[in-house]
C-alpha positions in Angstrom: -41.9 56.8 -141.2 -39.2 58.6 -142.7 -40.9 62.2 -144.4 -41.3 65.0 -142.2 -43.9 67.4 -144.1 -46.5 70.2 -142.6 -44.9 69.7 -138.7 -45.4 65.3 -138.8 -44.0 62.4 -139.8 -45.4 60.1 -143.0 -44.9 57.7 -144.9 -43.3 57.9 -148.2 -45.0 56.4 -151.4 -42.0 55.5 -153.4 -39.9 52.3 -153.5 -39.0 50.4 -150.1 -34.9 50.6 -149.2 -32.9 49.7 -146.9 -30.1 51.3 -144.5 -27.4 48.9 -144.0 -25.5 49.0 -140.3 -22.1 49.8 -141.7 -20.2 48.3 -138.6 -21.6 45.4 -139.5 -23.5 44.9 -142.8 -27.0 43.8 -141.0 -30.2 45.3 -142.2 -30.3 48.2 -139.7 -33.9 49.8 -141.1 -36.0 50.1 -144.2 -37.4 52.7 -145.9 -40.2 53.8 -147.8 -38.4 56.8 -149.7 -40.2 59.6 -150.9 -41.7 59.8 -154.3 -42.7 62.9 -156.1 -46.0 63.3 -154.3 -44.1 63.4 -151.7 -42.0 66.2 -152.9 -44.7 67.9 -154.2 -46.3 67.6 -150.5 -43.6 68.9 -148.8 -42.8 72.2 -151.3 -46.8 72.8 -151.5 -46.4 72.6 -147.1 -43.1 74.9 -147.4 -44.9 77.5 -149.8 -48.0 77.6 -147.8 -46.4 78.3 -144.5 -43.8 81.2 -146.0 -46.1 84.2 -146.0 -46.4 84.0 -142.1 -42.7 82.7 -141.4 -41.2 85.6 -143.0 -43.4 88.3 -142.2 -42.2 87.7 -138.6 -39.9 90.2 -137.3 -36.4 88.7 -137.0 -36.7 88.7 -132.9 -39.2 86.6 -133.2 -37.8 84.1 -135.8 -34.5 84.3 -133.3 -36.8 83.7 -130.3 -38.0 80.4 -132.2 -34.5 79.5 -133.0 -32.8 79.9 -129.5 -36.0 77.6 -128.7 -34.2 75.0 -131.1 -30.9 75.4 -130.1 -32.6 74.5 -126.6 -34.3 71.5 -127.8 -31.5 69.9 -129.5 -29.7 70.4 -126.6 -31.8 68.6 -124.8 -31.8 65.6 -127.2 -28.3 65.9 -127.5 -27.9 62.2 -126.9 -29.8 60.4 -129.4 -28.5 62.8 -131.6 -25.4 61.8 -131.0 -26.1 57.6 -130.6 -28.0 58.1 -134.0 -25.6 59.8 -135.6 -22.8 57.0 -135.0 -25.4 54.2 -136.1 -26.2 55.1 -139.1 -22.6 56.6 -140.2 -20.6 54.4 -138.3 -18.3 57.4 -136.9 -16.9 57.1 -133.6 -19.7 58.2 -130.9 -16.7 60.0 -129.5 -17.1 62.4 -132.6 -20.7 62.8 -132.5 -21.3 63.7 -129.0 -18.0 66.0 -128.8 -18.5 67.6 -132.6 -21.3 66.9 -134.6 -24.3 67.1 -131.9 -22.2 70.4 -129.9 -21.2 72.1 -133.7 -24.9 71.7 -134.7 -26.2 73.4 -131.3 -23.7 76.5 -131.6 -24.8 76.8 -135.2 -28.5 76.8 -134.5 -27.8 79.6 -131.4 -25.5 81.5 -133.7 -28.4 82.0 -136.8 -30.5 82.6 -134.2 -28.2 86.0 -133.6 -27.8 86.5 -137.0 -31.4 86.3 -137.7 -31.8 90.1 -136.2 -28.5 91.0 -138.1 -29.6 91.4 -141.6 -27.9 94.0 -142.7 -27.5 96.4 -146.1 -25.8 99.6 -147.2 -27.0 102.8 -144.5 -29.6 104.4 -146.4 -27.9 107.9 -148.1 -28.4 110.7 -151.1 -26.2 108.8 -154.2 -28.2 110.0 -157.1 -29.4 114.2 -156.5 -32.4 114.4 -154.2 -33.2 111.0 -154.2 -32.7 108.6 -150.7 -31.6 105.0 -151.8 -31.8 101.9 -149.3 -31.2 98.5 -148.9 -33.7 95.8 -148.3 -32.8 92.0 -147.4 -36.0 89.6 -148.1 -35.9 86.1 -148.0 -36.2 84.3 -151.7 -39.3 82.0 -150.9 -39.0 78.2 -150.6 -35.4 76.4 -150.8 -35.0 72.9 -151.6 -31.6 71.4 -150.1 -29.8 68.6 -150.8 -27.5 67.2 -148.1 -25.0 64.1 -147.7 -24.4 61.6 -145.7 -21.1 62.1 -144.2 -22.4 64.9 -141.3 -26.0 63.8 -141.5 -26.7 66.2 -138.8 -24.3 69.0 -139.2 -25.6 69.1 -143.3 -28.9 69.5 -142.4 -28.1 72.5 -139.9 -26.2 74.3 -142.6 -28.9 74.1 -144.6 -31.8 74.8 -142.6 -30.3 77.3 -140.2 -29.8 80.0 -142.4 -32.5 79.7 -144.8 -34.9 79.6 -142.1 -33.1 82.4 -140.3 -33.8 85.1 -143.4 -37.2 84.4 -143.3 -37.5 81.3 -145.8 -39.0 78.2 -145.4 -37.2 74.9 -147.1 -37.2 71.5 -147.8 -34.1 69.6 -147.0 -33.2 66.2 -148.3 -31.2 64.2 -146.7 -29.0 61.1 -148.1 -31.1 58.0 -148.0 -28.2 56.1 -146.2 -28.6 58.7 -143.4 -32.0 60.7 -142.1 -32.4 59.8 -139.0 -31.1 62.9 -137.4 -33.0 65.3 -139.9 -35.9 64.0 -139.6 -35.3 64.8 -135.7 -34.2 68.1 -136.1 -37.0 68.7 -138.1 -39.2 67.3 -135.7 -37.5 69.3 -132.5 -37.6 72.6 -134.8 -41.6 71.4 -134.0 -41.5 71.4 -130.5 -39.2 74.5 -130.2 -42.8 76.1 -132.1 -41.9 76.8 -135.2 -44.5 76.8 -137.4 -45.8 73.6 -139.1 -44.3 73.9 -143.1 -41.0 75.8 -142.5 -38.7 72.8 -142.2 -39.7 69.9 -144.0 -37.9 66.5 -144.9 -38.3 64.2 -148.0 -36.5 61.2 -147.4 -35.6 59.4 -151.2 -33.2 58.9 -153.6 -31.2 61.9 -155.4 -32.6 60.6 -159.1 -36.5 60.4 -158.2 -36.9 62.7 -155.0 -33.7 64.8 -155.2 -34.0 65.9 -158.8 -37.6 66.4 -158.5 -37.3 68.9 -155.8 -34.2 70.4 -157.9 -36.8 70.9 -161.1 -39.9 71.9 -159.0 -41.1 75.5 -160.4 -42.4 76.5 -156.5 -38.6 76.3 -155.2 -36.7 79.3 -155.7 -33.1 78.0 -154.6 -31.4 74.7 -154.7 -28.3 74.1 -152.1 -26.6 71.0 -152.3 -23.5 69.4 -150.5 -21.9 66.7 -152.9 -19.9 65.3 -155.6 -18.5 68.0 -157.9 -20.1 66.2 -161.0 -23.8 66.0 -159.1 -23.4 69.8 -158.9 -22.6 70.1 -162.2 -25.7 68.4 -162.8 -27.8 70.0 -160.5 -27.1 73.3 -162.2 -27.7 71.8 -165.5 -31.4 71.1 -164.1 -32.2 74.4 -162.2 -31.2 75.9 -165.1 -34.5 75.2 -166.6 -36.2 77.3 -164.1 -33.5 79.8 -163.3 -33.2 79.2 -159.7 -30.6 80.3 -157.3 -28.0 77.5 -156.5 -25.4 77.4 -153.8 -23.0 74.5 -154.6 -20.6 72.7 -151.9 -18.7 70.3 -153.5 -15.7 68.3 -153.7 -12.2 69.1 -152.0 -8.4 67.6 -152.0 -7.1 70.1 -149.6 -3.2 70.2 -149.8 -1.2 70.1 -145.9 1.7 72.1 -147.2 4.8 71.5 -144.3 7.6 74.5 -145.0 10.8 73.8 -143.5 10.9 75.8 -140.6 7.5 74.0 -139.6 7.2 72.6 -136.0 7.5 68.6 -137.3 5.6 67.1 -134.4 2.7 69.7 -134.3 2.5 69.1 -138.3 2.6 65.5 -138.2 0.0 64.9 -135.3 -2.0 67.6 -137.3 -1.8 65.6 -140.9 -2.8 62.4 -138.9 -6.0 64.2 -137.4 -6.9 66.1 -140.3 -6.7 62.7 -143.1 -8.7 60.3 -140.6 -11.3 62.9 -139.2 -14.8 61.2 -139.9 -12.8 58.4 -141.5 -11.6 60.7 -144.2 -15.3 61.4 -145.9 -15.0 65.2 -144.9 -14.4 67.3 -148.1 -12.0 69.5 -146.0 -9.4 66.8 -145.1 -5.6 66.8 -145.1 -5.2 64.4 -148.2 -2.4 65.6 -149.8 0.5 66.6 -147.8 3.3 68.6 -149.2 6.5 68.7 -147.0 9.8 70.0 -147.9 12.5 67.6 -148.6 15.0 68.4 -145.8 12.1 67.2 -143.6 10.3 64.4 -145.7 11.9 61.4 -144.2 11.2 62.6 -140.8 7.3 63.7 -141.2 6.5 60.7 -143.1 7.9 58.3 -140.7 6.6 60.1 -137.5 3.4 60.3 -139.3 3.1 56.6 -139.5 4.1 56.0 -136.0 1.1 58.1 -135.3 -1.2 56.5 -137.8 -0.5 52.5 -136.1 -1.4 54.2 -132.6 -5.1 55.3 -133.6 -7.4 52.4 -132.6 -9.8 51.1 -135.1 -12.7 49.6 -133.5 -16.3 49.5 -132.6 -17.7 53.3 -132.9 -19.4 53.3 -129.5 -16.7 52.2 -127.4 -14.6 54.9 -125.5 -11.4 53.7 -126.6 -12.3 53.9 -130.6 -10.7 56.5 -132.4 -11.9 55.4 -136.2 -14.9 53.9 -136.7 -16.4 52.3 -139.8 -16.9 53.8 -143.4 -20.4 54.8 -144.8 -20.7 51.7 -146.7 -18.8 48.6 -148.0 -19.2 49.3 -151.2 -17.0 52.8 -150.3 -14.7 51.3 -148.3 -13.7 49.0 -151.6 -13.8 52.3 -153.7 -10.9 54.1 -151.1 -9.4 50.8 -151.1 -9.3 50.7 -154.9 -7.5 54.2 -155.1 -4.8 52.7 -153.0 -4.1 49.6 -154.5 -4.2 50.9 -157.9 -1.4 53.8 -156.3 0.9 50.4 -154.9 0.0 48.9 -158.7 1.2 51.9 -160.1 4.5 51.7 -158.0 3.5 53.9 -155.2 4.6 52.5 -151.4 2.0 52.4 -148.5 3.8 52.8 -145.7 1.2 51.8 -142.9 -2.1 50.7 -143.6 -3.7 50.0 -146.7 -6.3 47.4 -145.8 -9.1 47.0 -144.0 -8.9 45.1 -140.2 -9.0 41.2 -139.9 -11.1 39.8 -137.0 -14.1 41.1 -135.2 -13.9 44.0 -137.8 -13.6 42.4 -140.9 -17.7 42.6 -140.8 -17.9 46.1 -141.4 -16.5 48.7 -143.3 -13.3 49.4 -142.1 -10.5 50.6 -143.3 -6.7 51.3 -141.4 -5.3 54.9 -141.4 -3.0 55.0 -144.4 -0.1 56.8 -145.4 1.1 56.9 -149.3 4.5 58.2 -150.3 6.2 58.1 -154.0 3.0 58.4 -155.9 3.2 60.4 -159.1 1.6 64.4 -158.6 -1.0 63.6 -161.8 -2.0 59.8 -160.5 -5.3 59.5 -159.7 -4.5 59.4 -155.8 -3.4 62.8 -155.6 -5.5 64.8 -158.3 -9.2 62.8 -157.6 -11.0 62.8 -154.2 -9.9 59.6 -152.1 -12.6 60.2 -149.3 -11.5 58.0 -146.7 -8.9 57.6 -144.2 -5.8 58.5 -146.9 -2.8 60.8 -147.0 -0.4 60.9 -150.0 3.2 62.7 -149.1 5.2 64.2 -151.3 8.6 66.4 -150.9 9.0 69.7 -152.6 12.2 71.8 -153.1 11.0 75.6 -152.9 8.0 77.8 -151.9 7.7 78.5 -155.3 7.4 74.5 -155.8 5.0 74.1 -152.8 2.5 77.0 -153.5 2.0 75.1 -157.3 1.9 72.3 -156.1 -1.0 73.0 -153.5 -2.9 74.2 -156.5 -2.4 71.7 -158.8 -6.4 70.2 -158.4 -9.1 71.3 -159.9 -10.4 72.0 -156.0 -10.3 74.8 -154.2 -12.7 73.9 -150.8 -9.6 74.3 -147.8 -5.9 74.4 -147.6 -2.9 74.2 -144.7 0.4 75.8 -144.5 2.7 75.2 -141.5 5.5 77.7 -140.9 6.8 80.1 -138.0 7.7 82.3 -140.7 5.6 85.5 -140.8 5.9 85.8 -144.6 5.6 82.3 -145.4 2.1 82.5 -143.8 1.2 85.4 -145.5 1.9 84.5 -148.7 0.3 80.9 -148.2 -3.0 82.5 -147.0 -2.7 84.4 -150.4 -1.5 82.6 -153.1 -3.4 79.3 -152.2 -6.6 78.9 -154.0 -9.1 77.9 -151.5 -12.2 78.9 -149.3 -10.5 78.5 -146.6 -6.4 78.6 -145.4 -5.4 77.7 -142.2 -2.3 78.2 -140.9 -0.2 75.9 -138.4 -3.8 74.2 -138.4 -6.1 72.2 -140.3 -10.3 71.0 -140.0 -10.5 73.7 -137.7 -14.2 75.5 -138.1 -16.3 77.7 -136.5 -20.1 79.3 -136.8 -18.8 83.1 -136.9 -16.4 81.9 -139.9 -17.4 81.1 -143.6 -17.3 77.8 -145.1 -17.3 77.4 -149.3 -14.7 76.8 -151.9 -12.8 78.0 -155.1 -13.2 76.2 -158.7 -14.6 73.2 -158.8 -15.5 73.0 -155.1 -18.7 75.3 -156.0 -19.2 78.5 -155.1 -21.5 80.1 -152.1 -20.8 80.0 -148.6 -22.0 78.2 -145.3 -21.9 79.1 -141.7 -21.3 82.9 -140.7 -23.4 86.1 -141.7 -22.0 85.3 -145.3 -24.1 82.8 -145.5 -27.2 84.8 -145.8 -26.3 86.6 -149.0 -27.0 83.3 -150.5 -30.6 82.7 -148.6 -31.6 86.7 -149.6 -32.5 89.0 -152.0 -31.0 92.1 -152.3 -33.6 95.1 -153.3 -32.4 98.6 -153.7 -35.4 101.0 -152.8 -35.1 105.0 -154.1 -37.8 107.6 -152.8 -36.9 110.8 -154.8 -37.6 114.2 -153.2 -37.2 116.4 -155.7 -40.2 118.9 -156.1 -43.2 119.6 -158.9 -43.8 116.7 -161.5 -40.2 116.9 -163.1 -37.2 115.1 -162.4 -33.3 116.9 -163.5 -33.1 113.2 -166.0 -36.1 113.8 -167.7 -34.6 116.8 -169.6 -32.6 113.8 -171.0 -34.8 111.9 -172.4 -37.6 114.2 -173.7 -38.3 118.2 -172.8 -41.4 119.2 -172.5 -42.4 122.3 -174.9 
């Protein structure tokens, strides 16, 4: 059974699917995915159980989360072995980042659950006190995707639930296995049946569905830049909230006074992290050309040391891609960049022998590829790096913004300046500096143009799962107010 609605598992009357094991193409489950009944189910569940969850006082919705954050510790590892089975990610990254970054978010909402916070209350209008009150919006309907099944569905649920809303999260059909377990540990940690729910279906009969539904006040969804632009299109026709996390190309811009090992070993981790299907990784790496030849070839002496192998042994640094069919899109991008008269300089093909099974795909580095090819302007999503030299910061600061993303960005410098200007002048969410991929629960997570708009992770975070209500108690005395005198006098 693969819907979670009203605190237990069903089963979904829609069409039957079927997860495919990635590592090795073999039928790994199938699926009866959720139809809209289902949907329906689940929101009607959501909207029942709202009045209660939010009139809670935030202790006690924190008390219920550090419960959580408890109980998915405790299930840490079939978190993590489910995670790698149905993604194919290394189970190195799963139980050392996905399972442990999903437990320190769930501990930190449960903080900022008692830390909604508005303007003091103060005199800004004559006698008149004016104050600021945060309520939840009602029931949200999330849409998350299948590259960090787990660490999606956190984002999503943590802090809606934490301002006092309930929600119904759908995860990508390729990958609910671990929402529908932290939906059923959120359960046993005693939060209320109907506060997290999960409808397990496609995006174009269950996803859209809950998108259009008139009882869900706020549609979040992780994805594709042109799925968000269609999502907003639908909500639209209810004028519901949306909070969009979208695409990325994040630019790894390498200034010449850069420290070259600590820049190459940090363009090699940030392009194959999760095999590349993260919308914050290194993909395009800008380097200045006095150091070019140098990065490029260190950074392919690193990329033929990572092992690409079976995700659950130790040794495996990359494991498999989602699906084959995705694996043949990144390889696509690259062979139409070597058709184009681009050079790969290591990898560019998928592994020969016990491999050749799944869908796997060697790191890969790409070097005199044009700055408007397809390669460098559209979102690769796999384990891909284009270089390219530049000649000034002017040149590299353009550059960097020469997408129509805006999700994360890298600059590596010692210069003090450099840095400065870097973490102003490029247009993304997030900037980090002699760094890249780095994250963290206090810190916000959400992009510039077309990588959406909103914010995940942090107390910023809870502006988007709020509403804001100004409340004015006038003490001025007798039945006049000074304004009235305005409007009418009375004779």
């Amino acid at each position: 059974m693969h819907q979670y609605i009203d605190g237990e598992y069903r089963d979904g009357h829609g069409e039957t699917g079927r997860r495919i094991d990635p590592t090795t193409g073999e039928v790994a489950e199938t699926i009866r995915y959720a139809d809209p009944t289902d949907v329906d189910a689940a929101v009607a569940a959501a909207k029942r159980a709202f009045p209660a969850w939010s009139a809670l006082s935030p202790a006690e919705r924190a008390d219920a989360m550090l419960r959580l954050a408890t109980e998915l510790d405790r299930r840490s590892g079939e978190l993590a072995a489910l995670e790698t089975a149905q993604t194919g990610k290394s189970l190195r990254m799963s139980t050392e980042f996905d399972v442990p970054g999903t437990i320190d978010n769930t501990a930190f909402f449960a903080g900022a659950a008692r830390q909604l916070q508005g303007l003091a209350a103060g005199e800004y209008a004559g006698r008149a006190t004016s104050m600021i009150r945060r309520e939840p919006i009602g029931v949200v309907g999330s849409i998350s995707p299948w590259n960090y099944p787990l660490q999606m569905a956190g984002w999503k649920i943590l802090p809606a639930i934490a301002a006092g809303n309930t929600i119904v999260l759908k995860p990508s059909e390729l990958t609910p296995g671990t929402s529908l377990i932290f939906a059923e540990a959120a359960t046993a940690a005693g939060l209320p049946a109907g506060v997290v729910n999960i409808v397990t279906g496609t995006g174009q009969v269950a996803g859209e569905h809950l998108v259009r539904h008139p009882d869900v006040a706020m549609t979040s969804f992780t994805g594709s830049t042109a799925v968000g632009r269609r999502i907003m299109e639908m909500a639209s026709a209810t004028a519901k909230r949306v909070h969009l996390e979208l695409g990325g190309k994040a630019p790894f811009v390498v200034f010449d006074d850069a420290d070259l090992e600590a820049a190459a070993r940090g363009a090699v981790g940030g392009s194959i992290i999760n095999g590349g299907q993260d919308c914050t990784a290194a993909t395009r790496a800008y380097v200045h050309h006095s150091l070019f030849e140098a990065f490029t070839e260190r950074v392919a002496e690193l990329m033929e040391q990572v092992v690409v192998g079976t995700p659950t042994e130790e040794a495996t640094d990359l494991g498999s891609l989602i699906t084959h069919a995705h694996r043949d899109k990144v390889a696509g991008f690259v062979d139409r960049a070597r058709a184009a008269g681009a050079r790969v300089l290591t990898g560019g093909e998928a592994p020969n022998g016990t491999l050749a099974a799944g869908a796997f795909y060697r790191p890969t580095l790409v070097v005199d590829a044009a700055q408007d090819s397809e390669i460098v302007q559209q979102e690769v999503f796999g384990p891909v790096l284009v270089a390219l030299p530049f000649d000034t910061d002017d040149d590299a600061i353009a550059l960097a913004n020469d997408t129509p993303y805006g999700l994360a960005a890298s600059a590596w410098t010692n210069d003090l300046n450099r840095s400065l200007r870097a973490s102003e002048e490029i247009q993304a969410g997030c900037v980090w500096i002699n760094d890249h991929i780095t994250i963290t629960s206090e810190m916000p997570h959400g992009g510039y143009k077309a990588s959406g708009f909103g914010k995940d992770m942090s107390p910023y975070s809870l502006e988007e799962y709020t509403n804001v209500k100004h409340v004015l108690a006038s003490r001025e005395p007798g039945p006049g107010r000074p304004w009235h005198d305005t409007v009418f006098r009375v004779r």
